[in-house]
Each structure stands twice: as C-alpha cells, then as structure tokens.
N, C-alpha and C positions, 0 to 999 in steps of 0.2 A: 504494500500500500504506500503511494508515495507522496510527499509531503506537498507536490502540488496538487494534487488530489483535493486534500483536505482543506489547502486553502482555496480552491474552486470551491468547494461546499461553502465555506462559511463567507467567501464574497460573494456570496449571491442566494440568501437566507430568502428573500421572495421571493426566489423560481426555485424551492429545492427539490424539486422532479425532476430538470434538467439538470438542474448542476450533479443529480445521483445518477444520471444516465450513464455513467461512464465507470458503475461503482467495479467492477472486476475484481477488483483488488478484497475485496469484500466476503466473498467465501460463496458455493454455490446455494445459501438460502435467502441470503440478501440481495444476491442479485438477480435469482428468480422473482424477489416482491417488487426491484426494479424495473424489472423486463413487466413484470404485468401491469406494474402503472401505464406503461404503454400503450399493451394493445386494449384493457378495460374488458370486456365482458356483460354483456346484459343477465337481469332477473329475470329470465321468461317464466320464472314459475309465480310469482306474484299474484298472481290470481286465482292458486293454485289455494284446494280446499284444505281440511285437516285439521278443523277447531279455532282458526286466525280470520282477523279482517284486514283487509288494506288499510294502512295507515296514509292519513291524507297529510302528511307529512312528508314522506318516503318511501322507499319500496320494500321497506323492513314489515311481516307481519306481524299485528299485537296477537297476543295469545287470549282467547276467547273461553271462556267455559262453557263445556260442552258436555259435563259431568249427569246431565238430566236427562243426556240421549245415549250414557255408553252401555256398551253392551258385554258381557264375562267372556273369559276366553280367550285363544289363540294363542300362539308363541311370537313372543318380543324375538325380532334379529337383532345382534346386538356384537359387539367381539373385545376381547381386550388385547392387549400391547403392550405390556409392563411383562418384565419379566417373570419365571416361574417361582411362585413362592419358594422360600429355603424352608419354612414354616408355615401352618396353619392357625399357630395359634397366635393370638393378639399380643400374650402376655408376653410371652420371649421372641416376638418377629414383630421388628415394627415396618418390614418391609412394606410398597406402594402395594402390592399386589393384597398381600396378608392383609392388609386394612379398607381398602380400598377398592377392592375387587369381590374378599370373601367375607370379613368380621363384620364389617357395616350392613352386611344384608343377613346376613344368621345368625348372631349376637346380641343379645339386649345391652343397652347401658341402663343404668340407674335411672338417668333424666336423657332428654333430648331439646334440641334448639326447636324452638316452634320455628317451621313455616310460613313466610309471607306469601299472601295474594296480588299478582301482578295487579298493577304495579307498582308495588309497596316494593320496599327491602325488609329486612330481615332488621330487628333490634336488638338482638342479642339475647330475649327472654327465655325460657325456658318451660320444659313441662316436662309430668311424668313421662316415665317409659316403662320400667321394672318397680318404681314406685309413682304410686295415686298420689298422694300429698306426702307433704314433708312440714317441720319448723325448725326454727333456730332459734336458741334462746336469748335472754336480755343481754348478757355480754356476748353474745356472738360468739364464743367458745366451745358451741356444741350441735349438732345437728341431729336431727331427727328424724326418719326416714320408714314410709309406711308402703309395704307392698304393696301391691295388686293383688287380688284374691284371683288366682283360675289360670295364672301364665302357665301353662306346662311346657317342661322339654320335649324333643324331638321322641317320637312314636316307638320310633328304634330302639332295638339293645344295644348300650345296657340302660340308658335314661326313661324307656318305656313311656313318656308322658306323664315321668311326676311333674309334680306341682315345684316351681322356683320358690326357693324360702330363704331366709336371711341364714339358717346355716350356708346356703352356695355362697351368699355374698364376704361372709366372713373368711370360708376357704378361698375365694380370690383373692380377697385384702393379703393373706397372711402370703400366697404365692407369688401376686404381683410383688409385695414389700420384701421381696427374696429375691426374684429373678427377673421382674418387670423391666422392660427396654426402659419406659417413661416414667421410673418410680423418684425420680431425681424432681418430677413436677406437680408429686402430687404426695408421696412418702416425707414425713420432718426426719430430718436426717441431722445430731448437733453439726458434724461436719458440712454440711450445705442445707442450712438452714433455712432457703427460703421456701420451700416447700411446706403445706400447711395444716395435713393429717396424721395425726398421731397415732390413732386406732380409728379398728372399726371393732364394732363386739353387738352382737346379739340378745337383745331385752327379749324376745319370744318369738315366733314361728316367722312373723310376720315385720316386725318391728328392727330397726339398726340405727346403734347409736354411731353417730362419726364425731369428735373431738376432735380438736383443731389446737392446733399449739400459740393460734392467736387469731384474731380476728382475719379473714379475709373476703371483700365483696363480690370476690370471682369465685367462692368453692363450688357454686350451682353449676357456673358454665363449664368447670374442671370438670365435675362428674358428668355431663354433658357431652362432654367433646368425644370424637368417633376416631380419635387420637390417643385416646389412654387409657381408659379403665371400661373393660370390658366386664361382661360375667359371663363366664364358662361355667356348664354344670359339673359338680364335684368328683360327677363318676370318671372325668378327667383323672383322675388320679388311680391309674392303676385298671381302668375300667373300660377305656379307649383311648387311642392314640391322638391326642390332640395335635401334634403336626400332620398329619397326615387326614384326618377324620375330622369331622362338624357334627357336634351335635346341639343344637342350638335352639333358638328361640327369637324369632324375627319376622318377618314378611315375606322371607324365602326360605327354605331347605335347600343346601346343598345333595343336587340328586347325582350328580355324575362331576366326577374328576382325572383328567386324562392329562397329566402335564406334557405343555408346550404341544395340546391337541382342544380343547375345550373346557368351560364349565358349562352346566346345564342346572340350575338351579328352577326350582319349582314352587307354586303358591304354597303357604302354610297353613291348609284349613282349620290348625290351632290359633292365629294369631287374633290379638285383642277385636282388630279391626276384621268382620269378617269378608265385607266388600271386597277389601283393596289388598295387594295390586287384582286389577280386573283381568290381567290375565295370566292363565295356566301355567306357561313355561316361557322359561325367559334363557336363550342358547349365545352363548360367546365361544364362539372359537377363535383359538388362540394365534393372530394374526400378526405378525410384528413385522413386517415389511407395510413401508409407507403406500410403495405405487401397488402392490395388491390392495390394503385397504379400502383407497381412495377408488380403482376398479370393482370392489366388491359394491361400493357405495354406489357406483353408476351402472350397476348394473343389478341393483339392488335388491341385495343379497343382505346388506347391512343396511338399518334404515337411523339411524342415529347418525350424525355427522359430527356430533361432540364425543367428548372424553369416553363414554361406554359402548361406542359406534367406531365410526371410523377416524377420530383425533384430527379431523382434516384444519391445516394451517391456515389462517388470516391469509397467507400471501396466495392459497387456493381456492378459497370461496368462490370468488368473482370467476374459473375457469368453473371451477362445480356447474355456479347456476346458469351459467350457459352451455355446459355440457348435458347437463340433467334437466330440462326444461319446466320436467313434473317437482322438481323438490321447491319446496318451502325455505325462505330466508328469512328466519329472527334472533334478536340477542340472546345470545348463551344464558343458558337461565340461572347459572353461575351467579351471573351480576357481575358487578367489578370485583378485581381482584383486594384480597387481602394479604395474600403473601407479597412480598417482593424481592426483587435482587439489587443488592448494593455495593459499595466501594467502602471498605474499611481499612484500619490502621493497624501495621506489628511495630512496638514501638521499642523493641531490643537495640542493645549497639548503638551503631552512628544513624539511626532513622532520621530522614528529615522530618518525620509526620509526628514527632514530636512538639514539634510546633505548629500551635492552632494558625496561624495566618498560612502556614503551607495547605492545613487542610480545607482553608474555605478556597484558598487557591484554585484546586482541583477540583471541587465540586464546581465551582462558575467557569470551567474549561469545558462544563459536559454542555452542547446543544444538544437540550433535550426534544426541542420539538423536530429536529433532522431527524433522532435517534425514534422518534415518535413514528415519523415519515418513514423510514426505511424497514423498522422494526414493525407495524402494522400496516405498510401500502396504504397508507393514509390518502394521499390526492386523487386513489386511483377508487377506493371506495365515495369519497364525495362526488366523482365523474360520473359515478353510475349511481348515486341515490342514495346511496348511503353515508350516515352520521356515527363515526364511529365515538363519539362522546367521551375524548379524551381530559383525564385530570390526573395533576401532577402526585406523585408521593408525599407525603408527610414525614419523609426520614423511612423509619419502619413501620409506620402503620399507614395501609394504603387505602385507596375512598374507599374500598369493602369493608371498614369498620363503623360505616355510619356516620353518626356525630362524632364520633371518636378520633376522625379523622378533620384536619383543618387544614385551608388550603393554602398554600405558601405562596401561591399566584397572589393573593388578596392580602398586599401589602397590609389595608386596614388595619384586617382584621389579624395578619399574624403578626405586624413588628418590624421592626427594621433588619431581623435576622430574616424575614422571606426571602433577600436574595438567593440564602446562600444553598438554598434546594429549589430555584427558580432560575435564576438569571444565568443569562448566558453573556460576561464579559472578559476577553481574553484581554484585551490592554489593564483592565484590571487585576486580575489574577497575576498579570505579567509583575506589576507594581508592588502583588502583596510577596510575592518570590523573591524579590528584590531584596524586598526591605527585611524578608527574613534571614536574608543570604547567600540567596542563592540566583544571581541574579545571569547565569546562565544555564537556569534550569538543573535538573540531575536527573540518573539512572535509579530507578528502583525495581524491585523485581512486582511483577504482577501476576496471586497466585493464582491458581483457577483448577477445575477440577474436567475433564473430555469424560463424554459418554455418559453423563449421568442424569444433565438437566434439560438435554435436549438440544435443536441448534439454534432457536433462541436466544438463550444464553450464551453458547460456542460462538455465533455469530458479532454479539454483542459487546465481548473481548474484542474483538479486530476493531469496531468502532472506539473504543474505550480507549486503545491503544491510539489509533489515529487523532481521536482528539487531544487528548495530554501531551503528545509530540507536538502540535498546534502550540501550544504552552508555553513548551520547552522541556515538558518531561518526559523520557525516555522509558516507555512503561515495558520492562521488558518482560515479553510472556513465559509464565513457569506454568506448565501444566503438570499437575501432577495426581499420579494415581487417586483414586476415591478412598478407598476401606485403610492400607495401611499406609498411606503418605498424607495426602491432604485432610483429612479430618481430623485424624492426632496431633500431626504437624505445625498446622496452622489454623484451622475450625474449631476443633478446640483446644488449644496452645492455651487460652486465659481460665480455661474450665476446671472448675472443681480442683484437685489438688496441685494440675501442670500448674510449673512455675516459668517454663521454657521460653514462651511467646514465642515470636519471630519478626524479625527485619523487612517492611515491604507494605506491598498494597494483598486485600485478598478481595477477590468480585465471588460472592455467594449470593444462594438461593437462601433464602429463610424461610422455614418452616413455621408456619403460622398456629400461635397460640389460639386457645378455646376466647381468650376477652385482649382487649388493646393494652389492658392495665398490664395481666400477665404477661404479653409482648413485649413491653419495656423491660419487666422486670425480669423473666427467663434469658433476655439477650444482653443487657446492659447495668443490673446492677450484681456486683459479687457475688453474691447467692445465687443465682439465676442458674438456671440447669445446661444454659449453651450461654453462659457470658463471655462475651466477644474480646473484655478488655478496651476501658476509654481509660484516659489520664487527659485533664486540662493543661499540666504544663510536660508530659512525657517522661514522669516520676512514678513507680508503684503503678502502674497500669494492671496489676496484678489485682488488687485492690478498691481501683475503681474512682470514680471520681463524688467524695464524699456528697456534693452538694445535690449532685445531680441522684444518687442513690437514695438522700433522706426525699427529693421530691418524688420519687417515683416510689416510696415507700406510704409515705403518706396519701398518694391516687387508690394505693392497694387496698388501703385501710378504712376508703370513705363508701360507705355504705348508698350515701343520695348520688342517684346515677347523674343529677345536672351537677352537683361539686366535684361529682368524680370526673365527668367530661373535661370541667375548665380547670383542672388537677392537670387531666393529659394535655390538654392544650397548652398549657405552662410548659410541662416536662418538654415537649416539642419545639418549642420559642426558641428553649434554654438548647437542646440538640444540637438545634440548627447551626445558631452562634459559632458552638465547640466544634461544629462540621464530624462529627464522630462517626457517621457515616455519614455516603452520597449516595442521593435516589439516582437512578440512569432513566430506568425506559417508564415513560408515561402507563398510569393504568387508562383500560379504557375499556367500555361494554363491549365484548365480543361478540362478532356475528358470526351463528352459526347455520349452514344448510342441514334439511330432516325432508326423510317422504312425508306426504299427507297422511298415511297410514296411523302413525300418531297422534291420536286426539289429545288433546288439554298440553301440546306441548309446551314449554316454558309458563304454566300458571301459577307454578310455585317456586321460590326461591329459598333458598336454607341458608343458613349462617355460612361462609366462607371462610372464616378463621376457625372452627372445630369439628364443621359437619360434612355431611356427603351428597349425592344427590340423591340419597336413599327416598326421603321424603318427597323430592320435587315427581320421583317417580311413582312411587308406591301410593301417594295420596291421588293421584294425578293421572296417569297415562291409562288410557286403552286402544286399543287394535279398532279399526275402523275397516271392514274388511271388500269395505264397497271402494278404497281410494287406491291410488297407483302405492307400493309399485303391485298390487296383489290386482287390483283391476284398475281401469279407466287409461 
C-alpha cells in the first residue's frame, strides 16, 4: 500500500469513491466493496412478499407482523460456518459454535433479555427463563430466585423428563465455580475481585438463594447473558457425556449431530411456550466455504442470509439482490452493533503510548468515515436506496447499548474530548507528536491476530496501517497466532495475575459484556476479567488508572438506571480525553437479504451485548409455504 495512495484518499475526502477506486493495495475484501461501489446493483425483490411492506423511505423492507396468519410446521433451511465445537458443553467450551450454534437453543439460563418489537430496541431488561420471579433484598446483598413449576428435561435417558429444580442449579454453580471458561465474570474470586457471587445454595425444591459479595446493578443481566451461566441437568455428571450429548431444556432439542456435516435440531413439545418456534425442524449443514454458501442462498437451499443462513457480506448484498430477484432486503435484526474493535496501548519499555498526547494523536489519524466507506460500501448502498445508518463508537461501548451509549459526533452533548473518537485531523495529530517528541513520527509494532475475526477485521489492519503512516507512524504488522501467542501475549498480558504487558499497539475484537457498566469494568478496571491495562501517565499500567476505576466502580454500584447512564456517560468523557483506546470502523444497521418464505422476519430484536437470536426467532419466525423459494 503506498503512501500516495493514502494521501489521494485523504485529499479528496468528498469524492471518497473515486479517490478508493484504485484501493488494490487493500487486500481482496476491500477491494471487492470497491469494485461494487461501481457497478451498484438493483433491489428487484422489493416488492417481494414474506410479512414486510415497502418503506416509502427506501427500498429496505419494514418487518410487519404477520403472527395472526402463521401456520405450524415445516423445516427452517438454515446452515452454520463456525467451526466444529471442541465441546458441547457451555461450562468448559466457550467456543462460537458451543454457545452460539448449540447452548443458546437447548439450555435454559436463569433469566433472559426481553425482546423488542420493531421498531423498538432492546433496553436491557430482563425476565424469567428457569425462574418466574425473583427479589433482592434492602442492601442488595442477596438475591432470590423462584423456579418455574413444570420445566422438564429432555424425554431421553438418563434425564427422562424430570422436572428442573434448584438442586440442578446448585450443581452448576459448584461446577461452573470449578471449571467454568467465564467464572472470572460472574464467581468473587479474593484474587480478582471484581466478580460478584459468592454462593448459590438451595432454601427448597424450588427456591435459590445467590449472595453477592456486594452490591451490583448488573447481576440480573449476568444471569441473563447467553455468554455465561448456563444450566445443564445434573445427570451430567456421570450420566451422559456432556461434550459430546444435549440434554436440555429450551425451544429446540438437539436431534442429530454429525460434525463438520450438520445439526438438525427439532421443536421441544416440552417447552414453556407451547406455540413457538412454529416450526418442526430447523436443518444447518455445516457449510464453511463462503462462494458455496452464498450459491446455496441463490439457489435456495439456504433461506436466511444473516448469521444462521448464509453470513452473506455488506460488500454482497447489492450483487445478492440483483442476483436473487425473489429475496427480500431489510436490516439485520441484530440492530446495531454492540461489540467493537479497537486500537489499544502495551505500555512496557520505551513505549511511546505512554504518553497521552501520543494516544489522542493516533486516534484523530483514523478517517473514520473513509474506513466507514470502504469497510461497508457505503456510496454504493445510498446509489441504490439504501441508508445504511451509520454512528460512531463510544470508545467501547457501541450504539447497541442504547442510552448507554453517547455520541462523540455531538460535541454538545459529549465535551471537548468528542474529538478524540470523532475527528479526523492529521496536521493536528502531526502537532500533538511533536510536542510529545516525536516529531518524526516512530515505529511501533501493531498486534493483530489472522483467521479468527474474519476479513473485516484482516482487512481493517491494512487501512489502520495506511492511515498512521499518513501521520508519520510506522505501524508495523505483527500477526500473531490466536490460542498460544496472541491472547497470553498481548490480550491478556494486563489480566488477572500476568504482570508481562507488552511494547506496541494491539487492534482486537471485544467480546461484549451482558450490561455497558460490566463493559467498562471486565475491560478497563483491574479486577475486570479481560483488563486490557490503561495508565494516564504510562506508570503501573498493571494496576490501572485509579480515577478512572473509582468512576467506573461507582456506575456498577448505582442501582437508578438514568444515574447509572450519566455515571457511563462521565466514565466515556473521561476515556476519550486519556484516548485509552481508539474506535476504527463506524457501527451501523446492517442490511440483510432472506427469501419471502420467512414470515415475521426481523420483528424482534434481542439484547446484543448478552443474547442471541434465539428469541428474534423462536418468538417470531414461520414457514410461509405458499412464497418463493418453495413456490411463486
């Protein structure tokens, strides 16, 4: 990628379609979103039926409820793409697939995140799942937790269809707090303290007391999350293989498992709801090549075009819907993202990121709306009718957390630190280098992990690099292994006992906590279960930065959700300032292509920081057996 390059990009910030016409250098994902700004692509299915109406906005359709005309029955097409579990079970596999694919549909947790009604978002509340109601008492020290009468396990030997009772949930507690992947987020532990259950212990059949080692306003959405604490029945132990075997309690039964060949999961005529899902079988075969997928979907075989279909890319919509004439175009029912990926700090040795004027430096060298441009085919969706409704990150909490999240565009309302996750000013930057000392730039290593996050991210490094050379920094790419180099290494280098750190920049994905509060505090204050390591003057980075710990400790601790919002709003202000990280790529509502065949699609939306689409579907989806691609 060469350095005129990039200064053609930023001399010419209103044409950046033309001035990316030439991105080559770019890697083969960024310069397919290039090439298709190009040629654009029509919606010929817009008119196309499956529970939406045209929107007299766009060509994007809204999602309609159609719940009054569905009908039971039929098999969901569907496939996954994530590797083959190592494991089955939740507690010791926190693999994508293991939670993601299998525990989220066979598993109960405790509580679950309610679903919003399009077009609402999600607030974060909650409700039973494995318990009816719950309290917590005056000091907030104790919770209380009341079954459901009638949950049975799976029909099968050895669980036969008992009844779920607080003894199962007690034998979790004691196995998770043993061997649980995520017990560092949810186990008090004196060595990393910030975790917030003590016990759990059993008043009667029905009844669980949880104790808490102190007040926290997030334990509902902890028990909530489709990230940590599962319940598996007890005859786990000794009675069936739990990596390998499901014996569960959820809206699906695992019926058939044929690794790196299919899952075939099936309705559970035990669950609460006995409606939903509305249909019989729901078939993933295991498809992990991209140009089969994306064939299967046009020829469809796969009728999902999001995450449990065929994962088709932003930068391929626009060929989809003019490939596929009959599919339907609307926003991922996702919503905005609440994960994100970012630019952080190793602050060992001669770092220069030791110093805060270096780090707001680098954050205002990112053009984030080029990165917006290239990374979602942004001009080429507006040419054809689409509004991709892009907003910037928050640091690490992204517009998927609601109010939680505040926009660093809106000088106003954040402060005079909104440049420093908004603005794009490279004679700036140049100035703040300068004055830190470095006024010919320097080398640092930039770490990053291939094969894991996708090419998104892969992609995203080459820009990230282009831009900081723009600068004067020389971001030099260290890719390094997943499992034994970069997560020990550098990932978590500030975590739990490593004292190690490391020298450099690291660009990670973050895994998204159950609440925004817990976000801060699992990443950025000491106790936190993946703390990244900040220091305001690049002293004890180990440790953390005192000021900035007691406010994000104080957000945890406030029970009223509006002082807990302008709690994280502060903690954010105060982020931004110390640049402790840098947002890159803009979030924005994803469009996704689906056949008409599925009704009620996108009418519901789930938490994006702890849940799954378990809901959006199970409450939601049925087979339409009169639309393409099955007739019409």
């Amino acid at each position: 990628m060469s350095k005129s390059y990039w200064s053609r990009v930023f001399g010419q910030r209103l044409d950046r379609r033309r001035a990316l016409a030439g991105a080559a250098g770019l890697g083969a994902g960024v310069a397919a979103a290039v090439a298709l700004s190009a040629c654009g692509g029509g919606n010929k299915g817009a008119g196309s039926s499956g529970g939406s109406s045209q929107s007299t906005q766009s060509k994007l359709l809204e999602p309609v409820d159609t719940t009054s005309q569905a009908k039971s029955g039929g098999t969901l097409k569907g496939s996954y793409n994530s590797t083959n579990p190592a494991s089955l079970d939740p507690h010791t596999s926190q693999g994508f697939t293991t939670l993601t694919a299998v525990s989220v549909y066979t598993y109960p947790r405790l509580l679950k995140f309610k679903a919003a009604k399009y077009p609402d978002f999600t607030d974060g509340s909650v409700e039973g799942y494995a318990v009816e109601s719950w309290e917590i008492n005056g000091d907030k020290t104790q919770l209380n937790l009341k079954l459901r009468a009638g949950q049975k396990w799976d029909s099968r030997a050895p669980t036969n269809g008992r009844e779920i009772d607080a003894e199962d949930v007690v034998w979790n507690w004691k196995k998770f707090s043993t061997v649980g992947v995520r017990r560092s987020d949810l186990v008090y532990d004196p060595n990393l303290p910030g975790a917030p259950v003590e016990s759990m212990t059993a008043v009667d059949s029905r009844t669980v007391s949880v104790k808490l080692h102190e007040p926290n306003a997030s334990i509902l959405q902890l028990l909530a999350s489709a990230r940590i604490f599962f319940l598996v029945p007890r005859e786990a132990e000794g009675g069936f293989d739990s990596r390998n075997e499901v014996r569960g309690y959820g809206p699906w039964i695992l019926d058939q498992y044929v690794p790196s060949q299919i899952f075939v999961f099936k309705k559970n005529p035990a669950y609460i709801d006995k409606a939903k899902p509305f249909y019989d079988v729901w078939e993933q075969p295991h498809i992990t090549e991209y140009a089969q997928r994306m064939a299967q979907f046009k020829a469809g075989n796969i009728w999902d075009g999001a995450a449990r279909g065929a994962n088709i890319t932003q930068a391929d919509v626009l060929q989809v819907a003019k490939d596929v004439p009959h599919a339907n175009i609307t926003r991922d029912p996702a919503g905005y993202e609440a994960t994100v990926t970012l630019l952080s700090w190793g602050y060992e040795g001669d770092s220069p990121f030791k110093d805060q004027r270096v780090r707001q430096a680098l954050s205002i060298m990112i053009d984030r709306e080029t990165v917006a441009d290239v990374i979602s085919n942004r001009e080429a969706f507006r040419k054809e009718g689409f509004d991709l409704a892009t907003k910037y990150q928050a640091g690490p909490i992204g517009r998927g957390w609601g109010d939680y999240w505040i926009d660093p565009q809106d000088a106003k309302a954040f402060g005079p630190n909104y440049k420093y996750w908004s603005s794009f000013d490279l004679s700036e930057a140049k100035k703040l280098l300068s004055a830190a000392g470095y006024p010919n730039g320097f080398t640092a290593e930039l770490n990053w992990t291939p094969n894991q996050y996708g090419a998104r991210y892969e992609n995203t490094v080459n820009i990230i690099q282009g831009m900081l050379r723009e600068g004067g920094v020389n971001a030099k790419s260290t890719p390094r292994e997943y499992s034994a180099d970069y997560i020990p290494n550098v990932y978590y280098s500030y975590t739990g006992d490593s004292t190690k750190g490391f020298n450099g920049m690291i660009y990670r994905a973050e895994l998204a906590y159950p609440t925004a509060v817990d976000q801060l505090f699992g990443n950025y204050h000491p106790a936190g279960g993946r703390y990244r390591g900040v220091s305001p003057d690049g002293k004890d980075a180990k440790h953390g930065d005192p000021r900035l710990s007691s406010m994000i400790e104080a957000a945890r601790r406030e029970f009223d959700t509006r002082k807990q919002i302008d709690a994280t709003h502060e903690v954010l202000k105060y982020m931004a300032g110390q640049a402790y990280c840098v947002p890159v790529i803009p979030a924005s509502l994803g469009i996704v292509p689906y056949w008409p065949v599925i009704r009620n699609y996108g009418l519901y939306r789930v938490q994006t920081g702890g849940d799954d689409v378990t809901e959006a579907i199970a409450r939601a989806w049925w087979i339409d057996d009169t639309q393409p691609p099955l007739k019409g």
